[in-house]
N, C-alpha and C positions, 0 to 999 in steps of 0.2 A: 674356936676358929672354924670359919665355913671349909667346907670339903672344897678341893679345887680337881676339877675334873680336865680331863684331856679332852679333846678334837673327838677323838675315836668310842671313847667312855659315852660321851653328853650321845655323841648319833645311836651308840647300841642302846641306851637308856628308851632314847627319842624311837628306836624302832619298835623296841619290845612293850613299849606303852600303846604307840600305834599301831600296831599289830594285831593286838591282843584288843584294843577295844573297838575297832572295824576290822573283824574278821570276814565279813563278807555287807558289801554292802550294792546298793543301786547309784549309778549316775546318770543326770540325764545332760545332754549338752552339744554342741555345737563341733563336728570334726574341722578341726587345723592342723596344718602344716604336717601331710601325710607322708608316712615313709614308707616303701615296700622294698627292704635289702634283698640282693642273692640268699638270704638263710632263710625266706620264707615268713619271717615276724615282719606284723606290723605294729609301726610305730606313729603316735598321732597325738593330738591333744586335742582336749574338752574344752572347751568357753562357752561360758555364757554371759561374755561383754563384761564379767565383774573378775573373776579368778579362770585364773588355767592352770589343767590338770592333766600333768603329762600321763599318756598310754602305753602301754606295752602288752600287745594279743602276741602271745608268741601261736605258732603254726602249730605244735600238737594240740591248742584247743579249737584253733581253727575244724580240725579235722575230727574234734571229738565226737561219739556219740555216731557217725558214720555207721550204720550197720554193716555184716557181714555179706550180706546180699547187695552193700552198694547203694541202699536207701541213706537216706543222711534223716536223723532223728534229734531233738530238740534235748539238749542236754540237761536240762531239767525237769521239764515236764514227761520229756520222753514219747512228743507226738513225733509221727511224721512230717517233715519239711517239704513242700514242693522246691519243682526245681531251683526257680528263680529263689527261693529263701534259699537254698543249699548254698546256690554259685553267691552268696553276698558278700564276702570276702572279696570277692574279686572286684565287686561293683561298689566298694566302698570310699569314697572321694570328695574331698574339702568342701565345706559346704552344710553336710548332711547334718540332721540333729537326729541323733542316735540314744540307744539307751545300754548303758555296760553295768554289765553284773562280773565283779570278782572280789578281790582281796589287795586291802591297799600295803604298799613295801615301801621300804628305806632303803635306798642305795648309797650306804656309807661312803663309796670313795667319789662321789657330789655332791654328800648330802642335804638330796633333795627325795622328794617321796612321788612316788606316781600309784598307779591302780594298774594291777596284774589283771584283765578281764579276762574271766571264762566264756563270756557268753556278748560280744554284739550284734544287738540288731536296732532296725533302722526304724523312725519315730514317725515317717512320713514326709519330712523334710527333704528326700532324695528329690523328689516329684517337685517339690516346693526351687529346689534350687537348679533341679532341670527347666522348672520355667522361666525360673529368673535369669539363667544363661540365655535362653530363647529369648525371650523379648528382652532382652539388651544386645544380647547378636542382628535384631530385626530393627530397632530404635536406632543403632550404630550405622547401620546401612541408607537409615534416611536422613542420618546427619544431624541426628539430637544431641549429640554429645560432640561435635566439633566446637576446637576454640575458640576459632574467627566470627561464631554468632553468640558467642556469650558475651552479657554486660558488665561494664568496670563497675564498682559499688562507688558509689559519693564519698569523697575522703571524711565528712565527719555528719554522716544522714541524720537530720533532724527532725524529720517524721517514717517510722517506722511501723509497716502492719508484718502484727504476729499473730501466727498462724497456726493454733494449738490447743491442746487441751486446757480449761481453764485453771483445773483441781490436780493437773497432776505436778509432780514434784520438778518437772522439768522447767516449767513456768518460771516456779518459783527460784531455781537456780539461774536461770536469765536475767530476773529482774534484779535478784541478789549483786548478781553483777555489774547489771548496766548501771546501777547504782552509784558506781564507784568506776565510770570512765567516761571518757569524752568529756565534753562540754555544757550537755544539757539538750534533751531533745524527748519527743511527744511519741511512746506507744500507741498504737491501737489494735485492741486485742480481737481478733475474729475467732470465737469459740466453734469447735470443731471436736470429733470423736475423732481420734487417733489410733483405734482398732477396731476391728469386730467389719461386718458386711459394708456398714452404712460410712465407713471412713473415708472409705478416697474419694465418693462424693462429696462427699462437706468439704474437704480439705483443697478439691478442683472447685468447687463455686465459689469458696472464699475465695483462692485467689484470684479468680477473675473477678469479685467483687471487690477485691483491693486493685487490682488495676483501672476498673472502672470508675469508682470514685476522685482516681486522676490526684489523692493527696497524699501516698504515702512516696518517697524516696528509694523506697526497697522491701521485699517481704523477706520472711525468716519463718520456716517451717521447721519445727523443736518437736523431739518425742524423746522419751527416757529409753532406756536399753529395753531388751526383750530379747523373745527367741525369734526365728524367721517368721513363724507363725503371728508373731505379736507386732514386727514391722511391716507386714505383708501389704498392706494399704500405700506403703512408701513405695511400692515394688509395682504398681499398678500400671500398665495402659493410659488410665483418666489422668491420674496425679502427672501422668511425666507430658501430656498435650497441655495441661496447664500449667506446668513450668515451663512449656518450651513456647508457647503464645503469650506468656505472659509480656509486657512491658515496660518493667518495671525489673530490675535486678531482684533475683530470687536466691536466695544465702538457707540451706538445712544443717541444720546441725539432728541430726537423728541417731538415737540410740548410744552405744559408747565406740571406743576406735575401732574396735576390731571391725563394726557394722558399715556395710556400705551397700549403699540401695541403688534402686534407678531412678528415684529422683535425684543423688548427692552426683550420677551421674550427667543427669540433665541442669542440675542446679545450674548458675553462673559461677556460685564459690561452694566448697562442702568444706563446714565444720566440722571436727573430728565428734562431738558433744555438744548438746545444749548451752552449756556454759562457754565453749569452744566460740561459739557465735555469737555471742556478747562480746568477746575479745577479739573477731576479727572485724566489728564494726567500728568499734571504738577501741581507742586506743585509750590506756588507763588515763587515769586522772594525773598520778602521781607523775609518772613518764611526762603526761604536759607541762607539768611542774617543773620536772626538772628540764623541758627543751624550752622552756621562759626564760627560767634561774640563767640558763646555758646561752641563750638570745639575748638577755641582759647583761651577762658579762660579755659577750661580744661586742654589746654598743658600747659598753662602758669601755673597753679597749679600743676599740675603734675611734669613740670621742676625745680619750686620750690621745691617740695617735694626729688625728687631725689637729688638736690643739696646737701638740708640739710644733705639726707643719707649719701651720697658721702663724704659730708664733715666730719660727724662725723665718717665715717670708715678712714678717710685718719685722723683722731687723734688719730684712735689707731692705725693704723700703723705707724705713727709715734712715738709712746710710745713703740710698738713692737721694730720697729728700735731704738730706744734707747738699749732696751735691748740685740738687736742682733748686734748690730756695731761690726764690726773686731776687734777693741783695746777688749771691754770688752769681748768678747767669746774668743779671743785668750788667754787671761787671765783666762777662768773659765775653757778650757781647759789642760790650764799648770798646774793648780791647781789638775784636775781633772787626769791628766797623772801621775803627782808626788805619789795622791792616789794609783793610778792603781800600779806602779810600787815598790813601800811598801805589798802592796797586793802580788802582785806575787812574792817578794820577801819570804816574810814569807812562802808562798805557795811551794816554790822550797824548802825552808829547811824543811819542813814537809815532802813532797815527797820523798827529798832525806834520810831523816831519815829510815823513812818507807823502801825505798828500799836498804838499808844498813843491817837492819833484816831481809826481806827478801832473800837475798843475803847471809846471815850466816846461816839460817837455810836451803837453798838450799844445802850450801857446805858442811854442816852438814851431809844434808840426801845422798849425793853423795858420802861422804867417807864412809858410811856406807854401802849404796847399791854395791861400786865398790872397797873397799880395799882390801889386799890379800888374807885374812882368806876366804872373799867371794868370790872371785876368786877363790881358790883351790873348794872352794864348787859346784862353777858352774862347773869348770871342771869333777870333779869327776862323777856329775849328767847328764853330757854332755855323755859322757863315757857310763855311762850302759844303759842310753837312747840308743845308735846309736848300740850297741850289742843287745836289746831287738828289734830292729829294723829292724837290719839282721836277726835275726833270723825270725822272724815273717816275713818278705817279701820271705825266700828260704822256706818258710812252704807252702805261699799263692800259690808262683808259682810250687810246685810240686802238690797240687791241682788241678790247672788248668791245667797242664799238661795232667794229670790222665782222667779231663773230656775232653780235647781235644781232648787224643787218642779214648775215647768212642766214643763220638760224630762220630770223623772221619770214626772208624767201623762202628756206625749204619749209614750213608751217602753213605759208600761202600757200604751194604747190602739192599738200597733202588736205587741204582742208575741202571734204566734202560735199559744202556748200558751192565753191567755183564752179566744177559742171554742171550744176543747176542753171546757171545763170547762163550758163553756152548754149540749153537746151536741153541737156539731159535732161534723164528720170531715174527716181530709185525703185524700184518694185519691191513689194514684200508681198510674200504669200500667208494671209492671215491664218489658210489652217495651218502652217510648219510658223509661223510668226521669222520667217527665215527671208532675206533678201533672194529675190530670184537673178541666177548666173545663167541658165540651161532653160531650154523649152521641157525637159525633160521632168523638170520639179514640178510641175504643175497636172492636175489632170482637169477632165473637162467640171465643168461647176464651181472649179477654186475660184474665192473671192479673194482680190488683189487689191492692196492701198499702193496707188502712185504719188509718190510727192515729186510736185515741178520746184520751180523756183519762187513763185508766189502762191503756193499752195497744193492740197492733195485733193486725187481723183478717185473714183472707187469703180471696179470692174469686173467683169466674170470672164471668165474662160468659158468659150465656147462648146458646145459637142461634137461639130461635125469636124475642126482642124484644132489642131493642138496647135499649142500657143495662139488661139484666135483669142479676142475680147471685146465684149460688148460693153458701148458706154453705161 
């Protein structure tokens, strides 16, 4: 019968095996999620994109090795620390790839294991991730990383340029995947170094050589995990102007989750991984499968549904049809006509009644207005009307007569022509073009038109008498 162990038994086992066969060992790795409590220990953990490895520096090793004189000295080698190595604890922060030297523990009541270090110091990643704060603090300011200029990715992009290593393992997990999603659609692979000097160049002229060819949907920039060091080229100046001028949607999936660079920050979409971005372009296969399956059972309910409508309206129109068929309408018609023609019969003997009294009381009032009696009446009245008429018209026109001939006398006795004929003259003075009244209108030289009575004369005003004139 196997031994059966407790909770408490299996962890002390599990410690004193671990213990005892890393009694002291090296780590190298990535600082996350840093603690610094009022007791003076720090608390942090190790990654490097594949496992995490919790920390615990308590403060008496912080301080170890501190000489008497206040030098701080390397606790193992036993050199001298300059300052800035001394104060590192202090400047210790998320980010750094650090290297700890101690001894790994079991902490039974979690049972989980971390690394007691004696000694951390810093790998050169502090530098690395001071710069990468800086230029994403600088990039952030010009507005590389705003929403409102990133582009939506094509719901199912059917030419895709990748952007990537050709040989490394990352590749090969993309294609793994795109494999087995979407619909079907055309890679085009643009080979590139993914570390080392010469990276973020190849990696910015690819992409603008994928945008420039005008054929791809979208680019995908893919690299497998590393340390800061090894995604450094994702972290660049060059790489993040060509993703932010690119025109084309630009989707990375770089390194693993914990890794986030300044292009996943410039990207339009960031994939947590490689494989990550395969699945945010396409959507699985199976998934389409089942939203088919799922589309077809709607139609297929749907079809059913309309049938049944269909069908219950084609039974009343059938019931309709029943009632409208030609035999029975012709019938509610003849019916209906027979009504009608009862109706307007009665209707015409009404009317005609009506206009039968109308008709006698017309002929009524017409022998009365036009019989003999009234006849002579009009005549008679006709009569002294057309004598009161004559008379009153030979009254009117010996009136007008009367003023006629007045008028004509005052006409004769205004018309300027008569004292010509007595002898007068009219004078005008041709410079005022004005009839002369006054010796005064005139000066010596003025030429004058006389008109007599059979004609005009023309004369000057003299020099030596006013109003003189010479023929």
């Amino acid at each position: 019968m196997p031994r059966i162990l407790t909770v408490g038994e299996l962890t002390r086992e599990v410690k004193d095996v671990l213990e005892a066969e890393f009694p002291f060992v090296w780590v190298r790795g990535q600082v996350a999620n840093l603690s610094r409590p009022m007791s003076g220990h720090i608390y942090f953990s190790l990654t490097d994109g594949e496992a995490v490895l919790k920390v615990v520096w308590f403060k008496s090793s912080q301080d170890q090795g501190r000489a008497a004189e206040g030098e701080a000295v390397h606790p193992l080698t036993g050199e001298v620390l300059s300052p800035a190595e001394a104060e590192f604890p202090a400047r210790l922060e998320d980010g750094q790839e650090v290297l700890c030297a101690g001894r790994l523990n079991v902490y039974p009541p979690q049972g989980a294991y971390q690394l007691v270090a004696e000694l951390v110091e810093a790998r050169g990643a502090g530098d690395l991730h001071r710069a990468f704060e800086a230029l994403k603090g600088r990039l952030a300011d010009k507005g590389y990383f705003d929403a409102a200029r990133k582009m939506a990715l094509p719901e199912h992009p059917v030419r895709v340029a990748l952007i990537t290593s050709p040989t490394g393992a990352a590749v090969r997990d993309f294609l793994r995947l795109a494999r087995g999603r979407g619909h079907g659609c055309e890679l085009r692979i643009h080979p590139v170094q993914v570390q080392g000097p010469a990276a973020a160049g190849q990696i910015a002229a690819a992409l603008d050589e994928a945008c420039d060819q005008g054929w791809a949907e979208a680019a995908v920039l893919i690299r497998g995990g590393g340390s800061l060091e090894d995604l450094w080229a994702f972290n660049t100046e060059t790489v993040a102007e060509a993703i932010f001028r690119a025109r084309i949607p630009v989707v990375t999936g770089v390194g693993h989750e914990p890794d986030v660079t300044i292009a996943d920050y410039v990207a339009d979409l960031r994939a947590a991984t490689p494989s990550h971005a395969a699945q945010v372009l396409w959507p699985e296969r199976a998934a389409l499968r089942r939203e088919v399956r799922d589309l077809e059972l709607s139609l297929s309910r749907a079809y059913g549904s309309l049938l049944r409508a269909r069908g219950a309206d084609l039974r009343s129109l059938n019931r309709a049809l029943a009632w409208l068929s030609p035999a029975g309408r012709l019938e509610r018609l003849i019916e209906g006509f027979a009504l009608e023609i009862r109706g307007l019969e009665r209707a015409w003997q009404g009317f005609a009644a009506q206009r039968r009294g109308e008709l006698g009381l017309a002929v009524s009032g017409l022998r009365r207005a036009f019989g003999p009696e009234r006849l002579r009446e009009r005549s008679a009245d006709l009569e002294a009307r057309v004598l009161r008429l004559e008379a009153s018209a030979s009254a009117v026109v010996r009136a007008r007569t009367s003023a006629l001939d007045l008028a004509r006398a005052g006409l004769t006795g205004l018309d300027p022509e008569r004292p010509l004929q007595r002898g007068f003259g009219l004078v005008t003075v041709l410079r005022t073009g004005r009839f002369l009244r006054s010796p005064d209108e005139v000066r010596p030289g003025d030429e004058l038109d006389i008109r007599v009575c059979h004609g005009r004369v023309r004369a000057r005003t003299t020099a030596g008498e006013p109003g003189g004139v010479d023929d």
